[in-house]
C-alpha positions in Angstrom: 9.2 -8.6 16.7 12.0 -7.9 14.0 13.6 -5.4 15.8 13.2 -7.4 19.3 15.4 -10.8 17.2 17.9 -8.5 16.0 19.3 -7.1 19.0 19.1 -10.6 20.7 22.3 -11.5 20.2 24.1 -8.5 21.7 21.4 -9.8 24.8 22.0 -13.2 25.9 25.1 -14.9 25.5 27.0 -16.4 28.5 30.4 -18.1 28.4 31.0 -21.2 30.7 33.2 -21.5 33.6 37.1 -20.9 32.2 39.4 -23.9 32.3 41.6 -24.2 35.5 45.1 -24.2 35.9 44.3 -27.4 38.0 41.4 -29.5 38.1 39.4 -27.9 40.9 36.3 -29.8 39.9 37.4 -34.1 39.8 33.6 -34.6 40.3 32.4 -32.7 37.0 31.1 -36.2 35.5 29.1 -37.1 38.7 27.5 -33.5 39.3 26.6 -33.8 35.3 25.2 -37.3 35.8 23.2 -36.5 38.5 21.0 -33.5 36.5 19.1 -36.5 34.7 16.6 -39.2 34.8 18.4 -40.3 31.2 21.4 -39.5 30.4 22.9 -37.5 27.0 24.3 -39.7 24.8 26.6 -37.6 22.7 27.4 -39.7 19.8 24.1 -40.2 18.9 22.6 -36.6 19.5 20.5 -37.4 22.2 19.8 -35.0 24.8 19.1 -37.1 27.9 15.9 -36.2 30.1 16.7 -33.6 33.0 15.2 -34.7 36.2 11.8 -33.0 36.5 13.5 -31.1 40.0 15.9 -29.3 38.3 13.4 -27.8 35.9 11.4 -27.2 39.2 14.4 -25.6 41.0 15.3 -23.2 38.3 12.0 -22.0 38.3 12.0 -21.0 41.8 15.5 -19.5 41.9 13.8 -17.4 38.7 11.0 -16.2 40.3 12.9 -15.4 43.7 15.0 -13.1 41.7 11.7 -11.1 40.1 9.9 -11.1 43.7 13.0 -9.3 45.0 12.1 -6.6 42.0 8.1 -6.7 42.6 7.9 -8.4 39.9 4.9 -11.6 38.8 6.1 -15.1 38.7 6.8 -17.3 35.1 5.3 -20.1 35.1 7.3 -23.5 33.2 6.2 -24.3 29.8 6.6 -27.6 29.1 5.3 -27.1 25.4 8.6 -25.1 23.8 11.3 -27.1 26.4 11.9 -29.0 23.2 13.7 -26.3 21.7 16.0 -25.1 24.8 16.6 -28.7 25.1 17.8 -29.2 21.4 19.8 -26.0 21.7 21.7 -27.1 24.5 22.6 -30.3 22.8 24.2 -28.6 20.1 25.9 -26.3 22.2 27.3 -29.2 24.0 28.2 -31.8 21.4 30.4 -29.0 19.6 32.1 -27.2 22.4 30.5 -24.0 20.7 28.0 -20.9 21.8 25.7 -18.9 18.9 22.5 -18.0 18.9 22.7 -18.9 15.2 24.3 -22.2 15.0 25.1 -23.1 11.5 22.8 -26.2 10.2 27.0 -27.7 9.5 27.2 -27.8 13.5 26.8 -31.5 14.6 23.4 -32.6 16.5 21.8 -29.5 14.6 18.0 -29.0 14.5 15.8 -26.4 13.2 14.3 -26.6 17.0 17.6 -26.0 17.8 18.1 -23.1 16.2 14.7 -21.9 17.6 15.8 -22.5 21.0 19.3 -21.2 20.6 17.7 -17.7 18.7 15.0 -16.7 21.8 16.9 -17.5 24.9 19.7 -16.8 27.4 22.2 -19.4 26.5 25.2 -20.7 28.7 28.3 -22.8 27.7 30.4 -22.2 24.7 33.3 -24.5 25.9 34.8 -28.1 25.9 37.8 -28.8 28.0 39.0 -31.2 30.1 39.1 -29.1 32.9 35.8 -27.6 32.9 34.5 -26.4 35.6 30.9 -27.5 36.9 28.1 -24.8 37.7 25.1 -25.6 39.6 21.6 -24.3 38.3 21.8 -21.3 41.0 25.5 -20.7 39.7 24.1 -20.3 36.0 21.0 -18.1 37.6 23.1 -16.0 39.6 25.7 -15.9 36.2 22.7 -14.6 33.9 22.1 -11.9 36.6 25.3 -10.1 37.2 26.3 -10.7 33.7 29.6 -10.2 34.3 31.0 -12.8 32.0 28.6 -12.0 29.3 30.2 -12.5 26.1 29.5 -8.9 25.1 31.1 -7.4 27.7 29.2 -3.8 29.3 26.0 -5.5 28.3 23.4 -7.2 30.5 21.0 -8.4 27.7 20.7 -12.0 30.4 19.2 -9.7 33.3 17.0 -7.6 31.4 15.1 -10.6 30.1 14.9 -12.3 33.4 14.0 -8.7 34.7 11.2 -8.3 32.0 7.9 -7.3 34.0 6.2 -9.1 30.7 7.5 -12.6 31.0 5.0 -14.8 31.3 6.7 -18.3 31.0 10.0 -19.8 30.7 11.3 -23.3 29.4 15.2 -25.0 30.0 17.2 -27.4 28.5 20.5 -28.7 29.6 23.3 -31.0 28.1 26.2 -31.5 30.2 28.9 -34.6 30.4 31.7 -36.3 28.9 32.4 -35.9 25.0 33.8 -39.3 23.3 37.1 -37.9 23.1 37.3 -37.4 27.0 36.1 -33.4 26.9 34.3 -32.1 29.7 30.9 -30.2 27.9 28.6 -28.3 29.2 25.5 -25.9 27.0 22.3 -24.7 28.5 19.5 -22.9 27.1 16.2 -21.0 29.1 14.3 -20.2 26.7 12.4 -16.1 27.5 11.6 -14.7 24.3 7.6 -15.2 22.9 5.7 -15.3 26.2 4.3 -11.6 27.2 1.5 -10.5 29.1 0.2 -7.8 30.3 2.0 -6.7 33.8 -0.3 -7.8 36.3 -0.1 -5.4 38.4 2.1 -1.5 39.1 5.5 -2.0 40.4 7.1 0.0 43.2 7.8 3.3 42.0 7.4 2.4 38.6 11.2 0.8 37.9 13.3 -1.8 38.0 16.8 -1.2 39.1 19.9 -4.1 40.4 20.0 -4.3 43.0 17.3 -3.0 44.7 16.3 -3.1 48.5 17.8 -6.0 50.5 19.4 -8.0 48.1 21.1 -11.3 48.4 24.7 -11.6 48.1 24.2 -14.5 45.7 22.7 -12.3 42.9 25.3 -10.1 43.2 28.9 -9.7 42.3 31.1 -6.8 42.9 32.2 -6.1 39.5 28.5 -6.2 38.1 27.1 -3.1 36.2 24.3 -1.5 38.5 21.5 -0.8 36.0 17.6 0.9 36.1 15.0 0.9 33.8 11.6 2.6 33.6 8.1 0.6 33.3 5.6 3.3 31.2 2.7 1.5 30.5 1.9 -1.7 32.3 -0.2 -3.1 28.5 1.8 -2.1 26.4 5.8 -3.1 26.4 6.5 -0.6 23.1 5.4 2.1 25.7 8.7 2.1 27.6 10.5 3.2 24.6 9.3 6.5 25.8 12.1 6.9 27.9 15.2 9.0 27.4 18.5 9.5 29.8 20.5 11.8 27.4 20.3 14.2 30.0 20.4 12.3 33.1 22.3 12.4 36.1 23.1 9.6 38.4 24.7 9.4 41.8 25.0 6.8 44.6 25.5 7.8 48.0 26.3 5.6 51.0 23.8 6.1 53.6 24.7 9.1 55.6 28.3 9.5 54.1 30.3 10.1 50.9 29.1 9.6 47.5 30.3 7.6 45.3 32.5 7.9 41.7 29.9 6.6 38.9 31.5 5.5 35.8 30.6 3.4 32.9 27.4 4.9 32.6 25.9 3.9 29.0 22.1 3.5 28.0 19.8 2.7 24.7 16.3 1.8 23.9 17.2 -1.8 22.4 14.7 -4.6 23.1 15.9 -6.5 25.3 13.0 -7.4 27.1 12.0 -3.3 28.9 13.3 -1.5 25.8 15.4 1.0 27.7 17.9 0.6 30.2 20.8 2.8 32.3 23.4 1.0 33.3 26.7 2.2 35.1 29.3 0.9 37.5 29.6 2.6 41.0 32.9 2.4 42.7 33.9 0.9 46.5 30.0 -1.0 46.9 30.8 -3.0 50.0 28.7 -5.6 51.3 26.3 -4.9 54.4 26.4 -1.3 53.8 23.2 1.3 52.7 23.2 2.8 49.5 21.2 5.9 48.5 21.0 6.1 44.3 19.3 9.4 42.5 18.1 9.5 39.0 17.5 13.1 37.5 16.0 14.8 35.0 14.7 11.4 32.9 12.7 12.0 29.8 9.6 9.8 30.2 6.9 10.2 27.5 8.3 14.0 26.6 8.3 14.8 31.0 11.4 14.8 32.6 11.3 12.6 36.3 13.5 12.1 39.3 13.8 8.7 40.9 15.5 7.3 43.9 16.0 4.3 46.0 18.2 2.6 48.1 20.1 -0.9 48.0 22.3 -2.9 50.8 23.9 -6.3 49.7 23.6 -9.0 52.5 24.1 -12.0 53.8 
């Protein structure tokens, strides 16, 4: 578990929405308002009380994104959403994003810190321009990872991706600052809860994207990544797995392949520990893609792997 908390924060660390050159959001402090059965109340560090949908909602969107990877369902636990929640209200009262806030940060909590240290955590910004994102925007965010704050990196997927994540929890605190700042910190809270894998997974990986996927998970400047599934009890298993050696390519269906670039991998534990990830140039919506994985190292063997992917609608 030592090693797993120090590589967290190169994992899960999401910047909100950039501030607009004009406002393209007027109705931030309505869309915020309508999140909760209570509202935040920033000057006295309280959190507010989410409305029990949007708990509910993120859920789903959670465990859509896992079916489309073969993957089990989380379940919500109510019983550590009192961290994410606490972490989010910190994030929001001071405009700021760590997964170490320091105990000097206003609205500060040692379930705070909790929360802050073993999740995916969104916001990290206070402006009067802020731009709004709905719960499938944040989702969709933590899957492409492309405005991860560690950029090349797509700690936020490989948790949600983890075929041992068991439960989740969320907390959210979004609204208007006393000084008229727009603020907005989130917290889903993924480290803590494994099991053992229920049951195999197609071909043994996970790889993004994979089969049909929707063109709201994706975005064309996202890092396409893989990742190998060893043993389905034990999680250290998948350390196993080397790609020193390997070769990638991604072919469209029938026609020319593909420039690959970007390609980088480790063994860090971010949920699977091990994971390929590389960018693959001219992906277009709509259109069949043929990827080949050679000559992996898995458990001392080496392995080919292949599958296809086509964004839609």
């Amino acid at each position: 578990m030592k090693r797993l908390f120090a590589a967290l924060p190169l994992a899960a660390a999401c910047l909100a929405a950039p501030v607009a050159a004009q406002d393209r959001n007027p109705d931030f402090a309505a869309r915020a308002a309508a999140l909760y059965a209570e509202q935040p109340d920033f000057e006295r560090c309280r959190p507010g009380r989410l409305r029990p949908e949007i708990t509910t909602t993120l859920t789903a969107r959670v465990n859509e994104v896992r079916a489309l990877h073969g993957l089990a369902p989380v379940t919500y636990d109510p019983g550590t959403e009192n961290t994410a929640v606490a972490a989010a209200m910190v994030f929001a009262a001071n405009g700021s994003l760590s997964h170490y806030p320091g105990s000097w940060w206003r609205c500060f909590t040692e379930d705070a810190a909790t929360g802050a240290r073993l999740s995916n955590i969104f916001g990290g910004l206070a402006s009067q321009r802020l731009i709004f994102v709905s719960m499938d925007e944040m989702v969709t965010g933590w899957m492409t990872d492309v405005r991860h704050m560690n950029p090349g990196s797509i700690g936020h997927r490989r948790w949600l991706l983890d075929p041992f994540l068991a439960t989740i929890s969320f907390g959210r605190v979004a609204g208007i600052l006393p000084d008229g700042r727009r603020t907005d910190g989130a917290a889903m809270r993924i480290i803590g809860s494994n099991r053992v894998v229920p049951e195999p997974i197609e071909g043994g990986f996970i790889a993004y994207p994979f089969g049909d996927y929707p063109a709201r998970f994706w975005d064309p400047s996202a890092l396409l990544s893989f990742a190998v599934l060893v043993d389905l009890r034990d999680k250290t298993a998948s350390e196993q797995v080397d790609y020193r050696n390997a070769q990638v390519s991604v072919r469209r269906r029938g026609g020319e392949v593909l420039e690959v670039s970007r390609i980088t991998f480790d063994n860090n534990a971010y949920g699977l520990p091990n994971s390929l990830q590389f960018a693959a140039e001219g992906l277009q919506p709509g259109v069949s893609y043929d990827v080949a994985i050679r000559n992996v190292r898995v458990q001392g063997q080496s392995r080919d792997f292949a599958y296809t992917f086509r964004i839609t609608p």
